[in-house]
C-alpha positions as CSV (number, residue, x, y, z in Angstrom):
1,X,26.1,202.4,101.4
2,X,26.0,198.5,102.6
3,X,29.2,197.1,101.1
4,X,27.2,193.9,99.3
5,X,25.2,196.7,96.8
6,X,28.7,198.6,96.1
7,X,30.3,195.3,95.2
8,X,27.0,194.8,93.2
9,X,27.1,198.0,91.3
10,X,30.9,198.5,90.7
11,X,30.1,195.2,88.5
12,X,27.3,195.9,86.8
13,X,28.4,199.8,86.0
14,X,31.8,198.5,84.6
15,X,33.8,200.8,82.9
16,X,33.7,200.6,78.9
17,X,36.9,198.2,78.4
18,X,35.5,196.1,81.6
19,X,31.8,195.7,79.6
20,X,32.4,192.0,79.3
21,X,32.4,191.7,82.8
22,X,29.1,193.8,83.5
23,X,27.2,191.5,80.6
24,X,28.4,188.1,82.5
25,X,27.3,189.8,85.4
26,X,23.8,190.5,84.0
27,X,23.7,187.4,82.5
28,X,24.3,185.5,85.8
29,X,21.9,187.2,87.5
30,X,19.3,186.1,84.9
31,X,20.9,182.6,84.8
32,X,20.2,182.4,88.8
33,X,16.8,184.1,89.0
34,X,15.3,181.8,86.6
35,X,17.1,178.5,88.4
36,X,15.3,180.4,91.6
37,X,11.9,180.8,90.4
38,X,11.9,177.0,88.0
39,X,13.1,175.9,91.8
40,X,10.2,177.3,93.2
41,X,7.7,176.6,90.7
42,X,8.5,173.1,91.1
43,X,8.2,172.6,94.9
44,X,4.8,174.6,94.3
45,X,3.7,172.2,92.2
46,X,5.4,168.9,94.0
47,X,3.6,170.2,97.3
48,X,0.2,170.5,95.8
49,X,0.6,167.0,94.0
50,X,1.3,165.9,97.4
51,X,-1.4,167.3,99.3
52,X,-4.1,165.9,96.6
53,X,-2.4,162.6,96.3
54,X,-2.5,162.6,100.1
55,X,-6.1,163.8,100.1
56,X,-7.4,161.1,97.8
57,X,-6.1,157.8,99.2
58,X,-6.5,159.1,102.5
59,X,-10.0,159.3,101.5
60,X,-10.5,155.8,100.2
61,X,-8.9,154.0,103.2
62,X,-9.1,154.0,106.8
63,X,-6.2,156.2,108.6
64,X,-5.9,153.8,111.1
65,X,-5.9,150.1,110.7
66,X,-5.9,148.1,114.1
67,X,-5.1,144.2,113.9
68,X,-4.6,141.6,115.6
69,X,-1.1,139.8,115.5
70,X,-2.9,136.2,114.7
71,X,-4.7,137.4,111.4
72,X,-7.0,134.4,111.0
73,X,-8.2,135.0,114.9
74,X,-9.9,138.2,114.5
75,X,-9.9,140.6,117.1
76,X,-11.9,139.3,120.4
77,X,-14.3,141.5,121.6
78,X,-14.0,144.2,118.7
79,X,-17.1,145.3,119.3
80,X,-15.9,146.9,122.7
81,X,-12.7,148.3,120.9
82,X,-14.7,150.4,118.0
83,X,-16.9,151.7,120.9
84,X,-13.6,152.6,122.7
85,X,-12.1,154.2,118.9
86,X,-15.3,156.1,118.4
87,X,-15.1,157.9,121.6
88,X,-11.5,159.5,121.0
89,X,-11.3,162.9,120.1
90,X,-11.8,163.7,116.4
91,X,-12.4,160.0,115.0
92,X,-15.2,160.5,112.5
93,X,-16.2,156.9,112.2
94,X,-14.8,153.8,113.0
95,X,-16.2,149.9,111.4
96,X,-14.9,146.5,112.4
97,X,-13.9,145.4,108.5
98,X,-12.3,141.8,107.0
99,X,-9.4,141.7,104.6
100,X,-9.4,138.8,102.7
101,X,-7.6,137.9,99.2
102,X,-9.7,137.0,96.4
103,X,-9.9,136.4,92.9
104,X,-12.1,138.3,90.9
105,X,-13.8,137.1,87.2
106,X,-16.3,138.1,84.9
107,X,-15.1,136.9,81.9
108,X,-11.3,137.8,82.7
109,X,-10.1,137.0,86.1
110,X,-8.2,139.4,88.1
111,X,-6.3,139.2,92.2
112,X,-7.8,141.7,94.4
113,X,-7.8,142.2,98.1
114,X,-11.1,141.9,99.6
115,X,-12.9,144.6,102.3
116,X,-15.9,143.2,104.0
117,X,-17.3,146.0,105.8
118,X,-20.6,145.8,108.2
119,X,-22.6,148.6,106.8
120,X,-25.1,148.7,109.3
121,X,-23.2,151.5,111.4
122,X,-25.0,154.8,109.9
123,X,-21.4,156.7,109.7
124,X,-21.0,154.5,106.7
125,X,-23.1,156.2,104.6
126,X,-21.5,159.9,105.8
127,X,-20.1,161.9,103.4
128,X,-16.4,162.6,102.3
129,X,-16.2,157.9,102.6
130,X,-16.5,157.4,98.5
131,X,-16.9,159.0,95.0
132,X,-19.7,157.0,93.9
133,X,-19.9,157.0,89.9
134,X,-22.7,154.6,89.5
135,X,-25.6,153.2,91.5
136,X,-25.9,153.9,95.3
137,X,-24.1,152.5,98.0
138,X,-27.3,151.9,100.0
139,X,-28.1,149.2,97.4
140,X,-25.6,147.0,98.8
141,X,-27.4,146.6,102.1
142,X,-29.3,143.0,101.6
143,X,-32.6,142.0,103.2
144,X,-33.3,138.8,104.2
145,X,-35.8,138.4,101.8
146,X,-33.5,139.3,99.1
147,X,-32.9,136.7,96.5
148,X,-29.3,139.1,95.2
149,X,-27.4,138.6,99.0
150,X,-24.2,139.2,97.2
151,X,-23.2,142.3,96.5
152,X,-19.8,144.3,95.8
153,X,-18.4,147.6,95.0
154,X,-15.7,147.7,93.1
155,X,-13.5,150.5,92.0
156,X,-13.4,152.2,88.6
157,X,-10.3,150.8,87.2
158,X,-11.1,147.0,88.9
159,X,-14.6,147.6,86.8
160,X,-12.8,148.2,83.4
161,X,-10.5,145.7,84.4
162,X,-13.0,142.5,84.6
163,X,-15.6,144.3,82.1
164,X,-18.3,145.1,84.8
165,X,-20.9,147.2,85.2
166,X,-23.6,148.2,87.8
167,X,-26.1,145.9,88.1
């Protein structure tokens, strides 16, 4: 017999005026197996939150954001550089965009950071890029002959927050 599990059952098969010890015993072992298993409940949990959490904003953004040092210069040549991005191994789309702060009003007003993205490139429109819960993000492509040149998308919670809607 390994040496732990006699240690192990000389305490929990006490004798009768050593029962105190074999209920502490039992009731440690209960204590510990429930820390254990509320332990590992938790990191499932935590992980999982992580992993959609992770999922989700790494969804709405770009992985990768390449800029140049000098923000207001623009990158020189960028067209070159998302040819260059594209052709790398796994990359499943890559679009020369413009950050620019902004305020935002529709009857309230509301700060906001700007993405100006050139949605000519097809991979725009791929799937798995947005959650679209109104309208269609080919609207926002403008024609010349298009009186309505200015056109946004805006997420759910900036919507609520100015009191927008589609159209």
């Amino acid at each position: 017999m390994k040496f732990e599990l006699y240690v192990a059952l000389r305490y929990l098969k006490a004798k009768r005026k050593q029962a105190v010890i074999s209920v502490i015993t039992v009731i440690s072992i209960l204590g510990v197996t429930a820390g254990v298993m509320a332990l590992i409940v938790a990191l499932a949990i935590s992980t999982g939150f992580r992993e959609d959490l992770q999922s989700k904003l790494l969804r709405g953004t770009a992985h990768i954001n390449v800029m140049n040092i000098q923000v207001l210069d623009g990158i020189a040549n960028y067209p070159e550089l998302v040819a260059k991005i594209k052709a790398v191994d796994g990359v499943r789309s890559a679009l020369p965009t413009i950050y620019q702060n902004v305020l935002l009003s529709s009857g309230r007003q509301t700060p906001a950071i700007l993405k100006g993205i050139a949605v000519d490139d097809p991979t725009f429109f791929s799937d798995g890029f947005f959650t679209i819960r109104q309208g269609n993000i080919r609207e926002l492509i403008t024609n010349p002959d298009d009186p309505v040149r200015d056109k946004i998308a805006i997420g759910d919670e900036m919507a609520q927050r100015l009191g927008t809607f589609v159209g």
